[in-house]
C-alpha positions in Angstrom: 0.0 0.0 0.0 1.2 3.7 -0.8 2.1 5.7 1.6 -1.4 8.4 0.5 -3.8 5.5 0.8 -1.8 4.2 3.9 -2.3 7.9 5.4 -6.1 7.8 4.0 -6.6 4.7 6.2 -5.4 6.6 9.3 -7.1 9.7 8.5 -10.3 7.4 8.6 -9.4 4.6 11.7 -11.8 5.1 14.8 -8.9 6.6 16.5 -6.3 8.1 14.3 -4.4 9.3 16.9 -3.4 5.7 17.8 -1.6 5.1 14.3 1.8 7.0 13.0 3.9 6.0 10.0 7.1 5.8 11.0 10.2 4.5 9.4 12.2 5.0 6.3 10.4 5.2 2.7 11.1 1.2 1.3 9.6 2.3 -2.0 9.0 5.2 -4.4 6.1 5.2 -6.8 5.0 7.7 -8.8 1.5 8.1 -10.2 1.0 8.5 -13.7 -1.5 10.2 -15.9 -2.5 7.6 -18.7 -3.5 9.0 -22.3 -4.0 7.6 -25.8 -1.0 6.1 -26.9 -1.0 8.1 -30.3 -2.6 11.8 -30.1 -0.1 13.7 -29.7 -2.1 16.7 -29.7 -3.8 15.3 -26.3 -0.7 14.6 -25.1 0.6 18.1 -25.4 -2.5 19.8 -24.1 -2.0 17.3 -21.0 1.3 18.3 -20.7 1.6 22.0 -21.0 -1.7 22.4 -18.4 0.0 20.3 -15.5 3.6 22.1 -16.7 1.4 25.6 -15.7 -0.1 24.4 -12.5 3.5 23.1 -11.6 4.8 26.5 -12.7 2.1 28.8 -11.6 2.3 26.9 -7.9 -1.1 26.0 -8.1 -0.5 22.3 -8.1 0.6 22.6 -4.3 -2.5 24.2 -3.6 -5.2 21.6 -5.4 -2.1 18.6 -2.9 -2.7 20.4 0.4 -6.7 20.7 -0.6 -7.0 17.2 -0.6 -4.0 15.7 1.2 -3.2 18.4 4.0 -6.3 20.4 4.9 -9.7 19.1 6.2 -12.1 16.8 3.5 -15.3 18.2 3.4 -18.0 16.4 4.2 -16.4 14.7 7.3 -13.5 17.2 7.8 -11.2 14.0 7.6 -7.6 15.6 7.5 -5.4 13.3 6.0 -2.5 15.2 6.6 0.5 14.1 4.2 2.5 16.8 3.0 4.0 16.8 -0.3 7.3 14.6 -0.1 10.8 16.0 -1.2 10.7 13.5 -4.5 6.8 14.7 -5.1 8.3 18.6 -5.1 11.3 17.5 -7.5 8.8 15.8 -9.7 6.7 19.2 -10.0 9.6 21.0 -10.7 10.8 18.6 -13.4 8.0 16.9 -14.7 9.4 14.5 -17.2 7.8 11.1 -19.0 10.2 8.8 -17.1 9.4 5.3 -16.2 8.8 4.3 -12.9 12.1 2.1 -12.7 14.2 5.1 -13.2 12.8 6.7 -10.0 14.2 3.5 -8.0 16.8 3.8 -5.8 20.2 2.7 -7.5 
């Protein structure tokens, strides 16, 4: 499980005060945004909007909405901040595979 569900499931518990993740990071796993193999046009319009809302900073506003401040109905704060490899990937997004994000 990823460490956003894994805080999700803590953020929901009966008593989420009784969980913490602790512990080094055993694996990095980016998420992906899948598209039709070949439209490019799509692909560029895909690209250039999430390259402005990295650019523009609004990116980390739409993360903390849902991973940082309260969840509307139930207020449910799940309370992950955007990791240091999460920040690099905003401000270099590139089409790597995940195996190149792996620790060498």
């Amino acid at each position: 499980m990823d460490g956003s569900i894994l805080a999700g499931n803590i953020a929901n518990a009966k008593n989420p005060a009784d969980f913490k993740i602790v512990g080094e990071i055993l694996s990095v796993e980016p998420i992906a945004i899948m598209l039709r193999k070949d439209d490019p046009a799509f692909k560029k319009l895909a690209d250039d909007t999430l390259k402005d809302l990295m650019k523009s900073g609004e990116i980390q506003k739409i993360y903390d909405k849902w991973f940082v401040q309260p969840i509307p109905p139930k207020n449910v704060r799940v309370g992950l901040p955007a990791s240091e490899s999460t920040k690099a990937a905003w401000a270099n997004p590139n089409d790597k595979p995940m195996e190149d994000y792996a620790k060498k």
